[in-house]
N, C-alpha and C positions, 0 to 999 in steps of 0.2 A: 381280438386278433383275427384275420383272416384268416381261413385256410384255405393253402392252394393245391390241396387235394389234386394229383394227374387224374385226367377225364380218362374215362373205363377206354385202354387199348395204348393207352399214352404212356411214353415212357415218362418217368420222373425226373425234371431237371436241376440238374445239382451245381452248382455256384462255386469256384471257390477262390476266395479274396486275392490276387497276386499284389505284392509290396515289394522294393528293393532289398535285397539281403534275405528273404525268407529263406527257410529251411527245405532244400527240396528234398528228403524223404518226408518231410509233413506233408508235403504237397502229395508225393506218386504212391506213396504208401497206402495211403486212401483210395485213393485214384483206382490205381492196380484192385482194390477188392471193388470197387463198382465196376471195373470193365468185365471183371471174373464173374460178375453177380449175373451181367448185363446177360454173359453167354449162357450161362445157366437157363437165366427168362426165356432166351429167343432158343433152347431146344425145349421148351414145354410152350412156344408160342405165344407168351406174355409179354408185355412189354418190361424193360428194366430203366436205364439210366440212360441219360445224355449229361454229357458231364462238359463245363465250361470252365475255362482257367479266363479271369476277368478282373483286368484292374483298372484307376482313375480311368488313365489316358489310352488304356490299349498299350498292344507292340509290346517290342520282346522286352522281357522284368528278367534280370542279375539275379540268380540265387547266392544264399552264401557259399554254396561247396561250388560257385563258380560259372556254371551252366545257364543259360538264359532260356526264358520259357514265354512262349508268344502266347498272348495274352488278348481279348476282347473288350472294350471299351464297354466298365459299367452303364451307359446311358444305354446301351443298347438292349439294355433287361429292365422288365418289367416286374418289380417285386413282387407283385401280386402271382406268378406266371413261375415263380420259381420255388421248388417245393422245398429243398435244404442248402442253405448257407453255410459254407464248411471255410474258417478263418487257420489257415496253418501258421507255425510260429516263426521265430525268428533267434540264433545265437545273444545278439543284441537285441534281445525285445523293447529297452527303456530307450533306445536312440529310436528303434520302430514307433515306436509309440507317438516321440517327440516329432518322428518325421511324416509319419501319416497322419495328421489330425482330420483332415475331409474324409480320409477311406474310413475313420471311425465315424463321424458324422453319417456318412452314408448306409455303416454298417448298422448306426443306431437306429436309424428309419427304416431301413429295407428288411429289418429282424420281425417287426411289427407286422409287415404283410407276410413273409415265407412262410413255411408249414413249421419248420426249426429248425435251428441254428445250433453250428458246432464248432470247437476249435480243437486241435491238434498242438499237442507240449505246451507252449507259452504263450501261442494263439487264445490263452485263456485271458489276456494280461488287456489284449487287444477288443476281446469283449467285455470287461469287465471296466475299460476307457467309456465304453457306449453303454454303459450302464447297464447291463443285461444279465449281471449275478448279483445284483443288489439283496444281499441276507440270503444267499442264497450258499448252498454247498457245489464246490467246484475242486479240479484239480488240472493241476499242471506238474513239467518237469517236478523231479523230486528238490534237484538244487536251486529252483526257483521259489520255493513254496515261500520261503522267511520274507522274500521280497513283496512276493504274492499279500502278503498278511499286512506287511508293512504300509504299503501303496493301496491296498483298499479290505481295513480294517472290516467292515463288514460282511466279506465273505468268509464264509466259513472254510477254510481251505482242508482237504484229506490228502493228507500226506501219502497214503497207505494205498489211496483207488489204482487203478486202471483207467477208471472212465468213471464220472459220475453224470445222470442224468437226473433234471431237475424241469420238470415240466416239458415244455419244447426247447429246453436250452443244455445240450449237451458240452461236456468239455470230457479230454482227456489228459494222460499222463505223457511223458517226454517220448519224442519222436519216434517210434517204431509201435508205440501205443496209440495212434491213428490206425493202425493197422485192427486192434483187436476195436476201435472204435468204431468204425467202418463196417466192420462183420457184427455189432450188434447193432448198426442202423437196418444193414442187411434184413438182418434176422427179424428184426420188426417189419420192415415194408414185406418180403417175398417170404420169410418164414423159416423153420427152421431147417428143412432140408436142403434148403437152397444154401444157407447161410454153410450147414456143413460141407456141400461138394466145392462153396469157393475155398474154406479154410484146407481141407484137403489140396484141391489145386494147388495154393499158394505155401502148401506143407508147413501150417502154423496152429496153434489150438483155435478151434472154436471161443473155448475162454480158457485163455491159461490160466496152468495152477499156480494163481498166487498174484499179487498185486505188486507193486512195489518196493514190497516187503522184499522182494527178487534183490535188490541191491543189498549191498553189503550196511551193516548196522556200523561196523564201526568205522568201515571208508567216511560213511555218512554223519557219522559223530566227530568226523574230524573234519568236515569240510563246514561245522554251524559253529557261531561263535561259542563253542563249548572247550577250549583248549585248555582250561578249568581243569577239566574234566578227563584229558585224555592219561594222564595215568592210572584215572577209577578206571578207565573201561579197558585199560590192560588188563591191569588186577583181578577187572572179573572173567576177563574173556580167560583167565589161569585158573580160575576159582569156580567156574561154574556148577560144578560137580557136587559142590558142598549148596544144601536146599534152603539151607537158611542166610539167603542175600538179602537182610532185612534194612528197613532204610537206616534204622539206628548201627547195621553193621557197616551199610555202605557211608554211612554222615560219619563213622569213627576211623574210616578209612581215609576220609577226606579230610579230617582235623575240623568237623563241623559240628554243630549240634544239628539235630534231626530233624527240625522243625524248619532253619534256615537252610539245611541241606534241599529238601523236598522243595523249597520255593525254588531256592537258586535250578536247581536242574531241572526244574519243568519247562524254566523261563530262557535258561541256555541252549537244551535242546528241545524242547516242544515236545516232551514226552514224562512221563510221572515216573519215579525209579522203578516202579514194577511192569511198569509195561517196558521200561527199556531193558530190563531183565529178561520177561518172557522174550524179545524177538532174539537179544545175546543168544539164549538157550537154543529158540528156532533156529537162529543160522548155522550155530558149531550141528545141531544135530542134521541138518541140513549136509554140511560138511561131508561127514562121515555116511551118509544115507550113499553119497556120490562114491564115494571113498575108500571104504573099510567094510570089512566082510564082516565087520559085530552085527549079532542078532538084533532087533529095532528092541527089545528089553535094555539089554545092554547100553546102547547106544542113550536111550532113554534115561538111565541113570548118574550115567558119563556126564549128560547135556543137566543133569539137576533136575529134570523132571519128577523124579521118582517112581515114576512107571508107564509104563507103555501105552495106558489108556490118558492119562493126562496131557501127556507129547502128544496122542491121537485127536483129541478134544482141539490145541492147539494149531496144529497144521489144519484141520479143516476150517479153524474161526479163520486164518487169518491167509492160508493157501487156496482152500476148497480142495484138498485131496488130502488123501491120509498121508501116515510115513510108508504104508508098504508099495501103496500107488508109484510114491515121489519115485522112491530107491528104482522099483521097475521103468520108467520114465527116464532118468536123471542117469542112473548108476554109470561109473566108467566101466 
């Protein structure tokens, strides 16, 4: 792979793919922290970002929320010469897909000389056309993931990320998750305090607490072919309380034996019964952190945890911040 390394005083040029119907917060979302990055650089006198919207043909590109955005004619860059490729996504990614085949073509060659390459929500769908997650771990929208799996069995998809980075190929999570992508490209090219006073400006975390995990579990269980399942995940969202949600109590609730329960619902929802117990828990406790003036004890035992250090173990695997953090942050 080449790298196209900016020569010392140069700012770094950034790319990023326009197609019909793309998503334009994937587009300015990102966009918005390099311009923020850029001012940063230019009051300590460094160079930042020149940032280019570039598609096949040039000329102004249809987004889907309607607005058109003028655009530069890929011939006119030099792959070699452009240091990250950033592919944003699209509502209809499978009609994107069907309808750009050269801008993946292009994307597939031009990936090989930039420094790295990244996409925004579904823009994962459209590197992974050009082969450039092959066995590798990736994420996209959360409502995309099953498609994601289905269409290119090889990657490994995380449901759970923000952003996953895998060598020079970064991807993130669904649309406003370009945003927290952006600030950790930041954060690597200019560094970390730079990356802080853009998150500051633009009044968002440096890394929010919490990945994906942020959506609702059981919105999200009801939108996978799991409808099986949706009056288990009443049941428990009533029943949490009680600590033993064993799969032999959740297979008895289902009319299953235990063995075929644990298959069937790993393969409906893409999750084993104890992990989709532990986030049930995370989110009612989550709930009430916003909510309810109970002590994080309380709250803790409410949610099935059985104590306060366990719930605490759990919010930092799978938020990075504790419950007393959240509640401080979060609380109404």
């Amino acid at each position: 792979m080449t790298s196209s390394i900016a020569p010392l005083g140069q700012p770094r040029s950034l790319v990023f793919l326009a197609y019909p119907q793309m998503g334009l917060l994937d587009l300015t979302g990102a966009q918005t922290v390099f311009w923020a990055a850029t001012k940063a650089m230019t009051e300590r006198g460094l160079p930042g970002y020149v940032v280019h919207n570039a598609s096949l043909a040039g000329g102004l590109m249809p987004t889907a929320e309607g607005l058109s955005v003028d655009t530069l004619a890929l011939a006119q860059f030099e792959p070699g010469t452009i240091d990250t490729l950033v592919v944003p996504g699209a509502p209809a990614i499978e009609q994107a897909m069907a309808d750009n085949t050269a801008l993946v073509d292009w994307l597939r060659n031009a990936s090989g000389q930039a420094r790295r390459t990244a996409s925004v929500c579904s823009g994962t769908f459209l590197l992974a056309s050009a082969g450039l997650l092959e066995g590798r771990r990736a994420a996209t929208h959360w409502a995309m993931c099953d498609l994601l799996r289905q269409r290119f069995p090889s990657i490994e998809v995380d449901m759970d990320a923000i952003f996953v980075q895998q060598g020079q190929v970064w991807t993130s999570a669904g649309v406003s998750a370009g945003i927290d992508l952006a600030l950790a490209l930041v954060e690597a090219d200019c560094g970390r305090e730079v990356a802080l006073q853009v998150a500051r400006e633009l009044v968002v975390f440096l890394k929010r607490p919490g990945g994906q995990a942020q959506f609702s579990q059981v919105l999200q269980a009801q939108t996978t072919d799991s409808a099986v399942f949706d009056a288990l995940h009443v049941w428990i969202s009533d029943n949490l309380q009680h600590s033993d949600l064993s799969v032999e109590r959740l297979a008895t609730q289902s009319h299953m034996s235990p063995r075929n329960f644990a298959r069937v619902y790993k393969q409906k929802t893409g999750r084993t019964p104890a992990k989709a117990i532990e986030l049930f828990r995370m989110e009612a406790a989550r709930r009430m952190l916003e909510d309810s003036q109970r002590s994080i004890d309380q709250i803790a035992r409410l949610c099935g945890f059985g104590d306060e250090e366990r719930m605490r173990c759990t919010f930092h695997r799978h938020l990075a911040i504790s419950p007393r953090d959240y509640r401080e942050r979060f609380s109404r």
